[in-house]
C-alpha positions as CSV (number, residue, x, y, z in Angstrom):
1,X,-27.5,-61.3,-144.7
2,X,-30.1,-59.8,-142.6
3,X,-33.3,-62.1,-141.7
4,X,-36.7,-60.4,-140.6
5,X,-38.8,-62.7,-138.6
6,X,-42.0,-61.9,-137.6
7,X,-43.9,-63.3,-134.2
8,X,-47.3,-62.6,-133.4
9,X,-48.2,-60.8,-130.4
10,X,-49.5,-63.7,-128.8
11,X,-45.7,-65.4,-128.9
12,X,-43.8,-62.0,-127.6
13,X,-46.5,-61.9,-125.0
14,X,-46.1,-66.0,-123.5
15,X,-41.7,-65.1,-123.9
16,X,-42.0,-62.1,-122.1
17,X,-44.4,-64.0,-119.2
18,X,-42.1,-67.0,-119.0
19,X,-39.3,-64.6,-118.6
20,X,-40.6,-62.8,-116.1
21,X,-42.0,-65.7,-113.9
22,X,-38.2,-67.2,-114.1
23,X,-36.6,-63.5,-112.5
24,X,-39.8,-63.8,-110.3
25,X,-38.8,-67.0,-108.9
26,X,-35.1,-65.8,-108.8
27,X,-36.5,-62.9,-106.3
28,X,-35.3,-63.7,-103.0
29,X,-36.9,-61.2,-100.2
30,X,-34.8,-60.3,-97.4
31,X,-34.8,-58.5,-94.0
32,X,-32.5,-57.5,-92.1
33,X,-32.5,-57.4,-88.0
34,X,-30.5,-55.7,-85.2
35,X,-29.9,-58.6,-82.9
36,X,-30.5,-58.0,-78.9
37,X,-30.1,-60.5,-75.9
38,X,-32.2,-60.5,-72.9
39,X,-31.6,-62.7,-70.3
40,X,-29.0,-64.9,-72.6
41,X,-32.3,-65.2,-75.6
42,X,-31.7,-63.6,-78.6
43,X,-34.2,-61.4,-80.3
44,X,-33.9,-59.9,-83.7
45,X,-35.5,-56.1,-84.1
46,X,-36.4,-55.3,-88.3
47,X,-33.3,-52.8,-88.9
48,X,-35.7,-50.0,-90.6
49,X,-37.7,-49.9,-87.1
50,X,-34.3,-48.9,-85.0
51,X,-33.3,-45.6,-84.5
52,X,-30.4,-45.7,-82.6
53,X,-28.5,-48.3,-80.1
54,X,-27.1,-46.2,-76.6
55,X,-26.2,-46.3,-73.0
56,X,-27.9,-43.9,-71.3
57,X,-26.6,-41.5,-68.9
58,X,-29.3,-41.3,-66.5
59,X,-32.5,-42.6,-67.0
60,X,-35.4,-40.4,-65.0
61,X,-38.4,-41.9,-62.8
62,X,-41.8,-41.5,-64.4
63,X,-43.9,-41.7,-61.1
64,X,-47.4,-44.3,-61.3
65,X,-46.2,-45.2,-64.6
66,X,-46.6,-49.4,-65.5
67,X,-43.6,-51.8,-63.8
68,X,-41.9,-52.1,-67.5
69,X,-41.5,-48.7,-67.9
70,X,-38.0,-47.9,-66.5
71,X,-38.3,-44.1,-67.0
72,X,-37.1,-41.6,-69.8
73,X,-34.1,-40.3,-71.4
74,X,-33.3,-37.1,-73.5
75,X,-32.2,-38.3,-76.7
76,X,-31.2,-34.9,-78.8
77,X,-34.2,-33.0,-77.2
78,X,-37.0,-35.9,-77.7
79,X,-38.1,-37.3,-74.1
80,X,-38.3,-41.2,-74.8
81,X,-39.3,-43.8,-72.7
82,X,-37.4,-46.1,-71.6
83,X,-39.0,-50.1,-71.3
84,X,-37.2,-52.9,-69.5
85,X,-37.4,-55.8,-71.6
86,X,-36.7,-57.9,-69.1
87,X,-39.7,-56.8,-67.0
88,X,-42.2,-57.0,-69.8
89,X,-41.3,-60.9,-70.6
90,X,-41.8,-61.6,-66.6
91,X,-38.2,-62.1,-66.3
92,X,-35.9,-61.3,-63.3
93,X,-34.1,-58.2,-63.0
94,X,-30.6,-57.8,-64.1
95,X,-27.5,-58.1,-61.8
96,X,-25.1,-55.6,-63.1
97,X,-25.7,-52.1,-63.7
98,X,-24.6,-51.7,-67.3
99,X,-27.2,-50.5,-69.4
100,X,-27.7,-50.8,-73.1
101,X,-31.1,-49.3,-75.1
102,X,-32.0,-50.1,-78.5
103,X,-34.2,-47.5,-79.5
104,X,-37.1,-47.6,-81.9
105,X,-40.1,-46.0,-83.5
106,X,-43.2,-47.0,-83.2
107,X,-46.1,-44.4,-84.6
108,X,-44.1,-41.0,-83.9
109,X,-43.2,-41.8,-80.9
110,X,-39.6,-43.1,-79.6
111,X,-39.3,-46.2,-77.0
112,X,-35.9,-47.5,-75.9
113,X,-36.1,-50.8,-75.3
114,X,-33.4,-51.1,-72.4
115,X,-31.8,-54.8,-73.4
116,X,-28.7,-57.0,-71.7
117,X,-26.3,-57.0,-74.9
118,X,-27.1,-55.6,-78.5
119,X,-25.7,-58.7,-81.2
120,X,-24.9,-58.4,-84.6
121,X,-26.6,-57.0,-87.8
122,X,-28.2,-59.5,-89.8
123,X,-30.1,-60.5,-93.4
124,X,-32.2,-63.7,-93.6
125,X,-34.4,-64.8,-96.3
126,X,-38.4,-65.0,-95.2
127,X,-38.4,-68.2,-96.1
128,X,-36.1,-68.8,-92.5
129,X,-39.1,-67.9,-90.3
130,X,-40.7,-69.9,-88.9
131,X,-44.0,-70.1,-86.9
132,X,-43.7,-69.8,-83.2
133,X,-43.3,-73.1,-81.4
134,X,-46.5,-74.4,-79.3
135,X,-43.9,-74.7,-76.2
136,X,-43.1,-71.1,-76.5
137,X,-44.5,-69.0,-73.3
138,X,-47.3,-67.5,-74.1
139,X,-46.3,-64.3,-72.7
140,X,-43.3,-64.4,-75.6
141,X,-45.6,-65.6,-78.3
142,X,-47.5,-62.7,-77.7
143,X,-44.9,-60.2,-78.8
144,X,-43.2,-63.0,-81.4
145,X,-43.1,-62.3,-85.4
146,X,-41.3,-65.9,-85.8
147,X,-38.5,-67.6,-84.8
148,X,-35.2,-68.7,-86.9
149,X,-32.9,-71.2,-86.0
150,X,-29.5,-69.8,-86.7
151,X,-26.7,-71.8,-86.2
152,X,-25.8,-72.2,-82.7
153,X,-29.1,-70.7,-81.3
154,X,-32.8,-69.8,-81.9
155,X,-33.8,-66.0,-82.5
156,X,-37.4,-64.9,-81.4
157,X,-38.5,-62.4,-84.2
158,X,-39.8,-59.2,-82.2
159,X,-43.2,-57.6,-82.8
160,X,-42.4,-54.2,-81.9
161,X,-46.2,-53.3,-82.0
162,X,-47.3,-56.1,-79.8
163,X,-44.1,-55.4,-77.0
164,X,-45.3,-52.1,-76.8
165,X,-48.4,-52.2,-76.6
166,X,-49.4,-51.9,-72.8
167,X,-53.0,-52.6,-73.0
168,X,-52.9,-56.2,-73.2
């Protein structure tokens, strides 16, 4: 036998709020990060803000242009500069000459961010980041997001805005 019950609108409204607030709390927000080392730190770059990871062929001068800037490539007909990492956290040069760039986009424009080792690819939870330590150097809390501790290491969470912004 069929049964019709009838609810007010006041009952189907609270049953469709609690069920909502319970997926709500099930939501877990993720990003995910192209890992880079410099100078054996990991960083971790927001995947939607890389364009492309590459070893450049040559990488041209830019005469009176600032110490981080290492000079420009032609990627597919776009002139993008090229920034040494390295150089803009006041860190020594590299010893080798193998070169890797992770390149990004920040406001139209393209910047290769020329890096000792590009890492993995991966998710965390928001809830992983963490605040940036009081002992961190202020020069790298300047360009830091956060920090996570993963496993076996700690990963500085890059602003890309703040790295390349040459101003400060």
């Amino acid at each position: 036998m069929n049964e019709i019950v009838k609810t007010s609108n006041k009952s189907k409204a609270l049953a469709n709020s609690k069920s909502r607030s319970l997926k709500e709390k099930e939501t877990v927000y993720e990003q995910v990060y192209v890992t880079i080392y410099v100078h054996n730190q990991l960083f971790g770059i927001p995947v939607e803000s890389v364009k492309d990871i590459l070893v450049p062929e040559k990488i041209a001068n830019i005469p009176l242009a600032p110490k981080e800037i290492a000079g420009a490539i032609n990627l597919r007909g776009r002139i993008v500069t090229v920034v040494d990492v390295r150089t803009r956290l006041g860190l020594p040069p590299k010893e080798d000459d193998n070169i890797i760039c992770t390149t990004v986009e920040l406001g139209h424009e393209l910047y290769s961010l020329k890096v000792d080792k590009v890492g993995a690819v991966i998710p965390l939870t928001f809830d992983k980041i963490e605040k940036n330590p009081s002992t961190l150097h202020p020069r790298w809390r300047s360009i830091s997001a956060g920090v996570v501790r993963l496993k076996e290491e700690l990963m500085i969470v890059l602003d890309i805005e703040s790295l390349l912004n040459f101003t400060k």
